[in-house]
C-alpha positions as CSV (number, residue, x, y, z in Angstrom):
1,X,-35.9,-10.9,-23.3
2,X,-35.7,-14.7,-22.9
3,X,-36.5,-15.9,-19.8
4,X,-33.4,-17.9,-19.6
5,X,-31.2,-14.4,-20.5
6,X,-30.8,-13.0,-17.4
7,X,-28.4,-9.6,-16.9
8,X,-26.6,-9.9,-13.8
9,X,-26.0,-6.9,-11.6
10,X,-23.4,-5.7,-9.5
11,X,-24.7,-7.6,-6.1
12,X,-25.1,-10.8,-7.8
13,X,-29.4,-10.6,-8.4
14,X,-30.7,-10.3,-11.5
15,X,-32.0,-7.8,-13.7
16,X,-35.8,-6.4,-13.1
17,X,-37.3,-7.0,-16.4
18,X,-36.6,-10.6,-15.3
19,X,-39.9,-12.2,-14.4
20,X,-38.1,-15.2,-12.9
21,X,-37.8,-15.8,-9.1
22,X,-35.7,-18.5,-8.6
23,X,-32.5,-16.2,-8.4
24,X,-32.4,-13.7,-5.9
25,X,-29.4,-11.1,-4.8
26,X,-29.0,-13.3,-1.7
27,X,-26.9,-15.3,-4.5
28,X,-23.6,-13.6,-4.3
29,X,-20.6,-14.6,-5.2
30,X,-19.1,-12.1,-2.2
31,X,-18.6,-14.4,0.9
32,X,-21.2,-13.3,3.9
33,X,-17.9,-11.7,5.7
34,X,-16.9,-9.3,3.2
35,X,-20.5,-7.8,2.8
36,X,-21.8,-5.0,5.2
37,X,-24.3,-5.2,7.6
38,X,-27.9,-4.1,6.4
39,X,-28.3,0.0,7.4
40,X,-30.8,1.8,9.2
41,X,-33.2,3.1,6.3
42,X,-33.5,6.4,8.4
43,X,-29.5,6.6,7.0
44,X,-30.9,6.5,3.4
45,X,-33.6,8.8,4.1
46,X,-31.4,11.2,5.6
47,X,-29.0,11.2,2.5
48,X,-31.9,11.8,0.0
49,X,-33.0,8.5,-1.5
50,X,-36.6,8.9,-0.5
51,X,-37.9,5.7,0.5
52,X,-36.4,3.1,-2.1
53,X,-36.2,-0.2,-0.6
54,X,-38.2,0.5,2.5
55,X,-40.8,-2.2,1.5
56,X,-38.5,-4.7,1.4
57,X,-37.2,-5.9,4.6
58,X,-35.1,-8.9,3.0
59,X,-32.9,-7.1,0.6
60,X,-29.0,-7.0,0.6
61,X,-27.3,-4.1,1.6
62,X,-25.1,-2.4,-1.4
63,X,-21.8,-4.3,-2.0
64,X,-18.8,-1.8,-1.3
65,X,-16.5,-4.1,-3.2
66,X,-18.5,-3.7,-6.5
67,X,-17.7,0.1,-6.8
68,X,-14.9,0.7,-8.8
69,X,-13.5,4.3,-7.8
70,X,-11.2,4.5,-10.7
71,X,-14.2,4.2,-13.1
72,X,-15.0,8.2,-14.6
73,X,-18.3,6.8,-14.4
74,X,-17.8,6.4,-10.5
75,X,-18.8,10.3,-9.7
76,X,-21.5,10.4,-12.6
77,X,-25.1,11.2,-12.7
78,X,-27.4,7.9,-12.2
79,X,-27.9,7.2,-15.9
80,X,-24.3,6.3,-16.5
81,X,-23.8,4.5,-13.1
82,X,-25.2,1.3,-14.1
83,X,-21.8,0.8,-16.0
84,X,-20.1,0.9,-12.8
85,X,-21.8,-2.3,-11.7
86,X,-21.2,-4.6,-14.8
87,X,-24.7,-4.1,-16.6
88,X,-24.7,-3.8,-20.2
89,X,-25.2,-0.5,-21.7
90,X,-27.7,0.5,-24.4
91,X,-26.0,-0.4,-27.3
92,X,-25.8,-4.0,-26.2
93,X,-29.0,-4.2,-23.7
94,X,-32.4,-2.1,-24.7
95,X,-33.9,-3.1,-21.4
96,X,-30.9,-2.3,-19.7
97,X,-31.0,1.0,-20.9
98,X,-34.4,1.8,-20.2
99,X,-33.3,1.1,-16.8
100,X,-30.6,3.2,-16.7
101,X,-32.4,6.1,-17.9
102,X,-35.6,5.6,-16.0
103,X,-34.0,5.5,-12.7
104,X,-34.3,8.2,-10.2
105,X,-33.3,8.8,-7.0
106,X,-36.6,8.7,-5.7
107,X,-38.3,5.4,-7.5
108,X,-35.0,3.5,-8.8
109,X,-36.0,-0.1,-8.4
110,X,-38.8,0.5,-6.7
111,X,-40.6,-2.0,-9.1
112,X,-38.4,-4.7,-7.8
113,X,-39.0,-4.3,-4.6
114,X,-35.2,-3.3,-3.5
115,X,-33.2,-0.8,-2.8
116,X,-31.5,1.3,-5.6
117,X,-27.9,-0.1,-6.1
118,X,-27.1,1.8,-8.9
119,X,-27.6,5.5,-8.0
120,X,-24.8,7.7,-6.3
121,X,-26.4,9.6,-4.1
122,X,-26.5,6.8,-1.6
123,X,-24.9,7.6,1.5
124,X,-23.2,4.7,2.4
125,X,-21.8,6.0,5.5
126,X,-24.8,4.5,6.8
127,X,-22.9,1.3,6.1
128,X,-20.2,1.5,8.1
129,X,-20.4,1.4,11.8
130,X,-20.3,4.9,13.2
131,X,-17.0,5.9,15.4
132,X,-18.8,6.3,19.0
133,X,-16.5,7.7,21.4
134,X,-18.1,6.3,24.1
135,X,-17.1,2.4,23.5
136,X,-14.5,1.1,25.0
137,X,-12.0,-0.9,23.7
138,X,-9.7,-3.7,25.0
139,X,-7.0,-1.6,26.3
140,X,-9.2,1.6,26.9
141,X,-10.6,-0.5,30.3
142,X,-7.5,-0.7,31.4
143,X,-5.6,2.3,30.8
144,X,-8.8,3.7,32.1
145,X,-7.1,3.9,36.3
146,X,-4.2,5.6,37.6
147,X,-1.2,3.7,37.6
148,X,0.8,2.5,40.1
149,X,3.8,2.2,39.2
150,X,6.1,5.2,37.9
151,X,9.1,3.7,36.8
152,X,8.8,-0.2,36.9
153,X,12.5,-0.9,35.3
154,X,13.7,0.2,38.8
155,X,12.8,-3.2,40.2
156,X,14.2,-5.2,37.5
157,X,17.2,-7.4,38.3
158,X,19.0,-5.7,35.3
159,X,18.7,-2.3,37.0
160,X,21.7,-0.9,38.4
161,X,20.6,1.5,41.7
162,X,22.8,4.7,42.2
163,X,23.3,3.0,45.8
164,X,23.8,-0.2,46.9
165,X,22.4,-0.1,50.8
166,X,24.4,-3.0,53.2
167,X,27.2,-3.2,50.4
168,X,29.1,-0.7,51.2
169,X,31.9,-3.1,52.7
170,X,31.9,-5.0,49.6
171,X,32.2,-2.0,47.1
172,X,34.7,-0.4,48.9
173,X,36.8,-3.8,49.3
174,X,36.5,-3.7,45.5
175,X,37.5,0.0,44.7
176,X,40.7,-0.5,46.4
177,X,41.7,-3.8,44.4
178,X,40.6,-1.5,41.2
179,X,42.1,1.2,41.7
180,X,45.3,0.9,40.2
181,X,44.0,0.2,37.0
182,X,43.7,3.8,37.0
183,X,47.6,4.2,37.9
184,X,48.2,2.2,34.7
185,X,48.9,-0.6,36.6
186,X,47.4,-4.3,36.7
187,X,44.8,-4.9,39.1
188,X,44.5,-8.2,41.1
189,X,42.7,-11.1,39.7
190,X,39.1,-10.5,41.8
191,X,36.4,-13.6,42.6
192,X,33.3,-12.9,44.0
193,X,31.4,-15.6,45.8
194,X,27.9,-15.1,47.4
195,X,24.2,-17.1,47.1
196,X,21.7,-15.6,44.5
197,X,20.5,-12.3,45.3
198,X,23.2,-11.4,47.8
199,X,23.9,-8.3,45.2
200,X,27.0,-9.7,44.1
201,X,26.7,-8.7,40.0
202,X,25.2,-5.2,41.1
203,X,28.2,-4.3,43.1
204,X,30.1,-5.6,40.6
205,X,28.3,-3.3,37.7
206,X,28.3,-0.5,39.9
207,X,32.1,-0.5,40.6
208,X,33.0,-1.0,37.3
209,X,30.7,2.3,36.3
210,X,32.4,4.3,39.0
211,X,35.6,3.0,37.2
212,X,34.7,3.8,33.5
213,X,33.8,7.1,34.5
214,X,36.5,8.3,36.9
215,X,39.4,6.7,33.8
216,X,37.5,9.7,31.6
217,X,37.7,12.1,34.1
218,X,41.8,12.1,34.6
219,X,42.1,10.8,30.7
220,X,42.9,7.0,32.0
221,X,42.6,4.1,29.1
222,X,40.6,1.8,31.6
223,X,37.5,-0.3,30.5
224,X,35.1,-2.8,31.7
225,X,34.1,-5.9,29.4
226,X,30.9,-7.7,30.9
227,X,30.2,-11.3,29.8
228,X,27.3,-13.6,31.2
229,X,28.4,-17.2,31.2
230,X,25.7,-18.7,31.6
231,X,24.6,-17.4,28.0
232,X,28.2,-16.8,26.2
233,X,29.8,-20.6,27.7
234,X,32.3,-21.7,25.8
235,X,36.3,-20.5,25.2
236,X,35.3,-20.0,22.0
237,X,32.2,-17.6,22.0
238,X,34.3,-15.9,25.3
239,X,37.0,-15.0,23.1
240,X,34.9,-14.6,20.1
241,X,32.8,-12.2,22.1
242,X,36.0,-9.6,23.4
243,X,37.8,-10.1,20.2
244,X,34.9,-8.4,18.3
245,X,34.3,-5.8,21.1
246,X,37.6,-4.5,21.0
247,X,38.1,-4.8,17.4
248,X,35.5,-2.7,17.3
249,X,36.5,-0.1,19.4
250,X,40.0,-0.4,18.1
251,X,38.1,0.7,15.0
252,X,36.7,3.8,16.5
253,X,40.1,5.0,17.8
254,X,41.9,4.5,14.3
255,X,38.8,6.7,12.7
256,X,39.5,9.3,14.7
257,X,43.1,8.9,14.1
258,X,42.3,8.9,10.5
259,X,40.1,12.6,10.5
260,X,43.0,14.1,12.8
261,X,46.2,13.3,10.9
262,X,43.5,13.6,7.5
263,X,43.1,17.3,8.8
264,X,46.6,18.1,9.3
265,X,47.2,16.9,5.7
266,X,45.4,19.6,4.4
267,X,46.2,22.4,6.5
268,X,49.9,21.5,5.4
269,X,48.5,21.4,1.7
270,X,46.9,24.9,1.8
271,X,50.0,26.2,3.9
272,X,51.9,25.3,1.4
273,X,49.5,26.5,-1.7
274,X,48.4,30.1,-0.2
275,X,51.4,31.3,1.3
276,X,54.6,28.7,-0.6
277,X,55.7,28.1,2.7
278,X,56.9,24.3,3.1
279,X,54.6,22.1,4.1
280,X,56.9,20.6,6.6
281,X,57.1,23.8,8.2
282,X,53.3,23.4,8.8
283,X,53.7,20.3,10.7
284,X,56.7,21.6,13.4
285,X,54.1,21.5,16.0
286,X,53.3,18.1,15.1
287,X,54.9,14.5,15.7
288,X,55.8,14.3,12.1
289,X,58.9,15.8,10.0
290,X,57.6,16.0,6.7
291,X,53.9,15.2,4.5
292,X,55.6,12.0,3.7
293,X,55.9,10.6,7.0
294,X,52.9,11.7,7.7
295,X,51.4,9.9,4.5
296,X,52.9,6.9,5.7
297,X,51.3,7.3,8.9
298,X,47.4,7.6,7.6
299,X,48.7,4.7,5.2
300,X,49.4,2.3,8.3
301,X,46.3,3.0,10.3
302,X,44.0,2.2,6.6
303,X,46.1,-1.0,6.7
304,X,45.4,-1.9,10.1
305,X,41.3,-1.1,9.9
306,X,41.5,-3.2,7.0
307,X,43.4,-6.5,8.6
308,X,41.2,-6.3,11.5
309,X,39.0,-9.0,10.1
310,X,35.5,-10.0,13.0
311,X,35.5,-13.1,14.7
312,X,32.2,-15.2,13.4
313,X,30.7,-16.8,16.4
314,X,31.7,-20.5,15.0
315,X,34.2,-22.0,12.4
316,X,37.4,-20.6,13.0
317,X,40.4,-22.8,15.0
318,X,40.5,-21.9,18.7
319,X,44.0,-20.6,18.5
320,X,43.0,-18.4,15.5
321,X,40.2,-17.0,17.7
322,X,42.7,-16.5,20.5
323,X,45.5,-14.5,18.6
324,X,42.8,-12.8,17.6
325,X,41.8,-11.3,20.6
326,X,45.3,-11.0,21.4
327,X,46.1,-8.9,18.9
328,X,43.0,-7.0,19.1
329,X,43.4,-6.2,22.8
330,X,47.0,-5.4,22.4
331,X,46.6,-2.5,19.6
332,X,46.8,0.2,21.9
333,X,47.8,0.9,25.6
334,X,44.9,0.6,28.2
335,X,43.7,-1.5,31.3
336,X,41.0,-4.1,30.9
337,X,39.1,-5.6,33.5
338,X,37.3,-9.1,32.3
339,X,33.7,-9.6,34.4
340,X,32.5,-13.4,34.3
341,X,29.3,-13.3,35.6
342,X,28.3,-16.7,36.4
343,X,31.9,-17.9,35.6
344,X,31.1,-21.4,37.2
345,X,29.0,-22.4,34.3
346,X,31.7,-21.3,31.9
347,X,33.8,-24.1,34.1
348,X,31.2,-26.7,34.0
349,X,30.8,-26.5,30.1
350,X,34.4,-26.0,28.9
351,X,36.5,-26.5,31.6
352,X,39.2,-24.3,32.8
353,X,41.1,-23.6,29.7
354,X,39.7,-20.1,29.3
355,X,40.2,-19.0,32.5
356,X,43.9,-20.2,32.1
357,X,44.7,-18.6,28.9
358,X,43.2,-14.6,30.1
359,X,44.8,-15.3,33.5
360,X,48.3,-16.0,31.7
361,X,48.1,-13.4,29.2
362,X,49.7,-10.3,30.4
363,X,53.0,-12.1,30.5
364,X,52.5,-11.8,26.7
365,X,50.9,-8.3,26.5
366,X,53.4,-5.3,25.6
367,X,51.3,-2.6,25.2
368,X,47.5,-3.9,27.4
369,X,46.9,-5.1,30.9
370,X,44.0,-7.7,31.9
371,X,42.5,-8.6,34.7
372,X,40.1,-11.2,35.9
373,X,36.6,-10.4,38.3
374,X,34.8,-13.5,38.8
375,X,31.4,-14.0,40.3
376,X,30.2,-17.6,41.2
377,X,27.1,-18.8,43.0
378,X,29.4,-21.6,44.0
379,X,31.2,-21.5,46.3
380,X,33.6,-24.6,45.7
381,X,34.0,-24.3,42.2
382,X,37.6,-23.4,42.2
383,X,37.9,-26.9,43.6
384,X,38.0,-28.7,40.1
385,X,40.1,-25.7,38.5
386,X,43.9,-26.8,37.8
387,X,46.1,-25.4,40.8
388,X,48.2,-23.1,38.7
389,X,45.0,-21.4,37.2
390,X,43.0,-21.4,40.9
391,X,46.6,-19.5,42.4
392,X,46.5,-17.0,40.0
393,X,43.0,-15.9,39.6
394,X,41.7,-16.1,43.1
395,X,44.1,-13.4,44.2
396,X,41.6,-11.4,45.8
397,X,38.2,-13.0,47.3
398,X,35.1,-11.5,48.3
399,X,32.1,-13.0,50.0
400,X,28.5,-11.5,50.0
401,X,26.6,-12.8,52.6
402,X,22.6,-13.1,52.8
403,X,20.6,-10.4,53.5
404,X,18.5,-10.3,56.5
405,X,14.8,-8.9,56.6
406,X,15.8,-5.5,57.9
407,X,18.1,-5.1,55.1
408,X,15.5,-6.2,53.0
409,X,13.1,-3.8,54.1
410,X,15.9,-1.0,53.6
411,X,16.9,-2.2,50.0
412,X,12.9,-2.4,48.8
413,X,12.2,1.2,50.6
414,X,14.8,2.9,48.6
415,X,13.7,1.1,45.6
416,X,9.9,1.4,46.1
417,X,10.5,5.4,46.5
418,X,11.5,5.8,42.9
419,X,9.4,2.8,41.4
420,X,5.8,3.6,42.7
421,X,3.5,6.8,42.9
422,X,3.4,8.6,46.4
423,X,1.4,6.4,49.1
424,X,0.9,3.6,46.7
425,X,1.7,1.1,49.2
426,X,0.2,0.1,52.4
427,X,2.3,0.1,55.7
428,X,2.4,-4.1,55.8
429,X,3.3,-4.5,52.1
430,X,7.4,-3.9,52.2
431,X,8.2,-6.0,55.4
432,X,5.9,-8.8,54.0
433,X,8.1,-8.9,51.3
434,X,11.3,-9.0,53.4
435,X,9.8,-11.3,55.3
436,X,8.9,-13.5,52.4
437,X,12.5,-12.8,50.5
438,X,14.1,-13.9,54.5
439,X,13.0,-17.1,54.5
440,X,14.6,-17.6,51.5
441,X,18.5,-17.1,52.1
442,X,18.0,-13.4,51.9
443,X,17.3,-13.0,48.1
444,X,17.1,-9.1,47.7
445,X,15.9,-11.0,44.1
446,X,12.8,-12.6,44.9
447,X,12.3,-9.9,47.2
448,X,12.0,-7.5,44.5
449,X,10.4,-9.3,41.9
450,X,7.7,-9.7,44.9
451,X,7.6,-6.6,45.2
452,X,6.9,-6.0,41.6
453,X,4.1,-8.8,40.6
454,X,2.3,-7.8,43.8
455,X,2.6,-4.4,42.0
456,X,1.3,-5.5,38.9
457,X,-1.4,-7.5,40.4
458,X,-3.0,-4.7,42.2
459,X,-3.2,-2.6,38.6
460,X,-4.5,-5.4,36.8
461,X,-7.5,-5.2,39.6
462,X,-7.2,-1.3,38.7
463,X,-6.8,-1.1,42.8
464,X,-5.5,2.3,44.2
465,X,-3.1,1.2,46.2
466,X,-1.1,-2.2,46.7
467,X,-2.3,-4.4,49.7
468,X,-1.3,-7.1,51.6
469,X,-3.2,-9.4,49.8
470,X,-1.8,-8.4,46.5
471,X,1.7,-9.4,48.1
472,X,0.5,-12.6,49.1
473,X,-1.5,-13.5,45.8
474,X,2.2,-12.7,44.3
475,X,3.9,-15.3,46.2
476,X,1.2,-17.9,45.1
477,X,2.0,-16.6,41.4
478,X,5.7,-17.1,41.7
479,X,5.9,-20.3,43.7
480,X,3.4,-21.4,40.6
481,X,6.1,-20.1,37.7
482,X,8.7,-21.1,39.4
483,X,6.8,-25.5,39.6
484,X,6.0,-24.6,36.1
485,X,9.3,-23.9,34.8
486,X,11.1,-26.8,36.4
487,X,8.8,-28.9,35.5
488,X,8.5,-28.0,31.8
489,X,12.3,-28.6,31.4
490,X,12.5,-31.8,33.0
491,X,13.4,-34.6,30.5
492,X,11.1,-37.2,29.2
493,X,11.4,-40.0,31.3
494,X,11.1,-38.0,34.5
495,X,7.9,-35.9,33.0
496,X,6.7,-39.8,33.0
497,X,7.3,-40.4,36.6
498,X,5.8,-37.6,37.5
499,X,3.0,-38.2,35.9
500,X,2.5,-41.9,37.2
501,X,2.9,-40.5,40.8
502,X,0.3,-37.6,39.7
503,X,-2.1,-40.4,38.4
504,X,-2.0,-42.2,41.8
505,X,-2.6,-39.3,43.8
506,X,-5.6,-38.2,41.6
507,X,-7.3,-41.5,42.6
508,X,-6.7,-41.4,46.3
509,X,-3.8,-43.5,46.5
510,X,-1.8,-41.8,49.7
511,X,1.6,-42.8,51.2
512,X,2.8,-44.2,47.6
513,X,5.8,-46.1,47.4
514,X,8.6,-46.8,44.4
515,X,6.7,-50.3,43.1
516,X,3.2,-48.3,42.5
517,X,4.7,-45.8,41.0
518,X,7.2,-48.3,38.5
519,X,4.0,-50.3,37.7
520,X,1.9,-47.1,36.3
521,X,5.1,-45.6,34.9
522,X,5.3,-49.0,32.9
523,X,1.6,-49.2,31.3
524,X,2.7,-45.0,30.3
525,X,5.6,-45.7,28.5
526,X,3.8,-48.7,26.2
527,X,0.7,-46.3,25.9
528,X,3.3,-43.7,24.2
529,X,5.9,-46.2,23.2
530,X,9.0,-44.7,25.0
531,X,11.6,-46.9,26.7
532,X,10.9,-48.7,29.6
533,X,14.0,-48.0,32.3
534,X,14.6,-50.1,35.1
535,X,13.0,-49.9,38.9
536,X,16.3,-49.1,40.2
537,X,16.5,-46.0,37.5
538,X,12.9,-44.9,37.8
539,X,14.0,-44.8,42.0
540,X,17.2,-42.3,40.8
541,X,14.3,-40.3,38.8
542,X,12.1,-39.9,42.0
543,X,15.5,-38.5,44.1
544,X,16.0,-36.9,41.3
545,X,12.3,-34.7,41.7
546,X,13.0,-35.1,45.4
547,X,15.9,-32.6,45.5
548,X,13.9,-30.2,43.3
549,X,10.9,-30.5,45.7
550,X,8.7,-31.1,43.3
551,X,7.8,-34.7,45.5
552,X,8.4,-35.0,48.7
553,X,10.0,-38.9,49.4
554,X,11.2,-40.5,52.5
555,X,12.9,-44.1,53.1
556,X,10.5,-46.0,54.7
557,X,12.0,-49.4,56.7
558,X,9.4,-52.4,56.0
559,X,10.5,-54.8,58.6
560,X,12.3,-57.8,57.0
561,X,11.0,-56.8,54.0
562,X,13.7,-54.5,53.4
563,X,12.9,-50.2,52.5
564,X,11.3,-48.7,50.1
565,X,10.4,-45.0,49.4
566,X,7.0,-43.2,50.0
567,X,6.3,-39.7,48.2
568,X,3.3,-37.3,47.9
569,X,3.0,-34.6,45.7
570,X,4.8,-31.3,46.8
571,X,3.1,-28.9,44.1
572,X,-0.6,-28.3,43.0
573,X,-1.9,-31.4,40.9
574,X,-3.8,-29.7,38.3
575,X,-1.2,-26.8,36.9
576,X,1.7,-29.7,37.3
577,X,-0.6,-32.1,35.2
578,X,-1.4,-29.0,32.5
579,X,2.1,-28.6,32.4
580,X,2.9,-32.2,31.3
581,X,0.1,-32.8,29.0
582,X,1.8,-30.0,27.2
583,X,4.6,-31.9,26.3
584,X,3.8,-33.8,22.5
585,X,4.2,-36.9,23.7
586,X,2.4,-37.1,27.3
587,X,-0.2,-35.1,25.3
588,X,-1.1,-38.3,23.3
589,X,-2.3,-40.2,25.9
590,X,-5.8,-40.7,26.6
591,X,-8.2,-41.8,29.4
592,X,-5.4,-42.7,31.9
593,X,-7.3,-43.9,34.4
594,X,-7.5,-47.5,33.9
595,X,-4.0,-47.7,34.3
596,X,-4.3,-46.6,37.8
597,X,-4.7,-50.6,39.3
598,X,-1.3,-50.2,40.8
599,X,-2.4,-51.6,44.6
600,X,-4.1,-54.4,43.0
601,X,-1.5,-55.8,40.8
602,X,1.3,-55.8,43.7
């Protein structure tokens, strides 16, 4: 053979009759991460290969990727292997069939040095790392202890308990404005006012259950409609959202219409085909006279599924969307009670055309009744509403007022029973909570969402039990959410403030005032190119992160040289800085610290 003929092999080397050795295997093609590790030779000794390759410690381990397994040669004897790896067979290579024919298990390319890649007895399981029981991985740590919790969703704000503890008053107040929606009659327009966390929409949700169900009990057409304003907040997606709900259930009632009157079609069709009575005198126990009318009837309700036609959540005129719903809620008899949850938001983005249109509807109604329960964190929204709309949907008002730390304690005990394993929780850890939640205008809310990161915490530690210090390294955890949220949706030009008065503190500046801050803001905005506001606006910005406590700023009086402000940070510097330097455009600037001349420049 030439010397420049060489006849590759599967693994990329070169065949043995080759006396060059320029070109090793080590030459692949196969990129180092799709070839296997090298194996243990004790694997291939096991599996019957004798000792092939053992004198060479720097040969490749077989490529899997070069078998082909649809090959018939694939499960042959060694002779015919070689084909399976790309080398020529006899007819076109003599050397390469000598090979082929000379190897053996035992001494296959022993005379090169390397391990036989060509016969099938390898055991390649040797290859692949073996399954070992013992390792652990990522998620085997820590499903490895107990848990804590048994059912977590239990202090969830979206939970609903069974019972409401210290709301009793409230829920009752509320049954007995409901309750003659069950008479058939229309309810009072309800408005539910109360800080967050007063239990205000769980009240609400758990009336409206006890509703639902007692209506199917004594056979009452009565249903709740829930709607979140602060998601769904404009007249549009409002309507858009009841019109589909009850053309969908409208939908429901006319196919069961359909299989009924469908049934007594053909009972009057066999009637009339097995015994030649008339199939009118099949239907005497029925509302209908003859097959005809009945026909008619089953014709009707096909026409009606077919003309009720789904709102899409944009495009169609207001007033189509509203006759819409009109119609859709009209279609058969039955009581509906509206629930805005966060209904001042609704307010604040539309204004109060919504509320005046469902308040003014049942004037129109013939065969439906509607009525209105509100619930506001505000209590003076109903100031901006228009007087007519304000008279006739604050008919009924209920206040929730703040829970106190016992009440607390009582609403996280009952909670804490269902939500944790027996003795899961130290003696201190519930009224810490309460305590914490008290401070805080009584949020049952916070309280329980304490409750539940302190929770979390301790199983992340894999501790037995939940501690006192897991409540507290909680509260850390949610003041530090709570800065981070806020200040990742603050807008541009206030992220820039921020960071100016973050700068100054960083370097020891103490006591800063309104000018320092405008100078460093100043040399931020031309390092990112953003617009440059006034000194009077930048002082609005700094209110502005005053009232969200994220600085804390007092007017200082400077003699005859009029006031100014002085601030200091009121949140950790190095998660509020992260935070900003997330934002694109704060992230692009660099080495900010020469900016920070402010006391020398005034």
């Amino acid at each position: 053979m030439d010397e420049g003929d060489h006849t590759p092999r599967a693994d990329g080397g070169i065949d043995p009759d080759d006396g060059d050795e320029s070109d090793h295997s080590g030459d692949s093609d196969d990129p180092p991460s799709n070839r296997s590790s090298t194996p243990d030779p004790d694997d291939f000794a096991a599996s019957g290969s004798g000792t092939a390759g053992s004198e060479d410690d720097g040969s490749e381990s077989p490529d899997i990727d070069d078998f082909d397994p649809d090959s018939p040669a694939g499960s042959g004897s060694g002779a015919d292997a070689g084909s399976d790896f790309g080398v020529s067979d006899a007819e076109s290579d003599p050397d390469a069939a000598s090979l082929s024919t000379d190897a053996r298990p035992e001494t296959a390319g022993l005379d090169n040095g390397g391990r036989d890649r060509s016969s099938p007895d390898v055991d390649f399981d040797g290859v692949v790392l073996d399954d070992d029981d013992d390792n652990q991985g990522l998620f085997d740590d820590l499903l490895s202890g107990e848990p804590i919790f048994e059912n977590k969703e239990v202090l969830r704000p979206s939970y609903t308990p069974h019972e409401l503890p210290h709301r009793n008053d409230q829920i009752n107040r509320m049954a007995t404005i409901l309750v003659s929606a069950l008479r058939g009659e229309t309810p009072s327009n309800i408005l539910i006012y109360g800080k967050t966390g007063t239990g205000k929409t769980a009240s609400a949700k758990f009336v409206s259950q006890e509703l639902e169900s007692t209506s199917q009990k004594y056979d009452v057409p009565c249903e709740v409609e829930y709607i979140n304003c602060e998601v769904t907040d404009t007249q549009y997606r409002v309507l858009a959202q009841l019109a589909n709900t009850f053309i969908e259930e409208n939908q429901a009632v006319i196919a069961d219409r359909l299989e009924r009157l469908e049934g007594l079609r053909a009972d009057a069709t066999d009637a009339a085909e097995t015994t030649g009575r008339d199939p009118a005198a099949a239907l005497a126990d029925t509302e209908f006279d003859s097959v005809d009318e009945l026909d008619d009837r089953i014709d009707e309700l096909e026409a009606d599924a077919d003309e009720m036609e789904e709102v899409p959540m944009t495009g169609w005129p207001t007033d189509r969307v509203y006759s819409t719903f009109f119609e859709a809620v009209d279609y058969h008899e039955r009581v509906v009670v509206i629930m805005l949850d966060e209904i001042d938001k609704l307010v604040e983005k539309s204004g109060d055309d919504t509320l005046y249109n469902l308040s003014r509807m049942n004037s129109e109604l013939d065969r439906s009744r509607i009525s209105i329960m509100g619930i506001s964190n505000d209590l003076k929204f109903t100031d901006f509403l228009d007087p007519r709309v304000k008279s006739s949907l604050g008919e009924e008002e209920i206040v929730f007022p703040p829970y106190d730390a016992n009440q607390l304690r009582d609403i996280l005990q009952h909670r804490a029973d269902t939500a944790f394993k027996p003795d899961a929780l130290t003696d201190d850890v519930i009224p810490l909570c309460a305590a914490f939640a008290a401070q805080e205008h009584g949020d049952a809310r916070r309280a329980l969402d304490l409750l539940r990161t302190a929770g979390e915490l301790a199983e992340r530690s894999q501790a037995e039990i939940v501690a006192e210090k897991h409540v507290r390294q909680a509260q850390d955890k949610i003041e530090l959410d709570r800065v981070v949220e806020v200040v990742r949706t603050l807008p541009t030009q206030s992220k820039i403030v921020l960071f100016a008065v973050i700068l100054l503190e960083k370097n020891g500046v103490h006591n800063i005032n309104t000018g320092e801050v405008f100078n460093i803001y100043k040399r931020l905005c031309e390092e990112i190119d953003a617009d440059v506001l006034t000194q009077r606006r930048v002082t609005d910005l700094i209110s502005e992160l005053d009232m969200l406590g994220i600085v804390n700023a007092v007017v200082v009086s400077k003699g005859r040289y009029g006031r100014t402000k002085e601030m200091g940070l009121s949140v950790p510097v190095e998660e509020t800085e992260a935070v900003l330097l997330s934002d694109s455009r704060l992230g692009d600037i660099e080495n900010a610290q020469p900016f920070v001349q402010a006391r020398f420049d005034n």
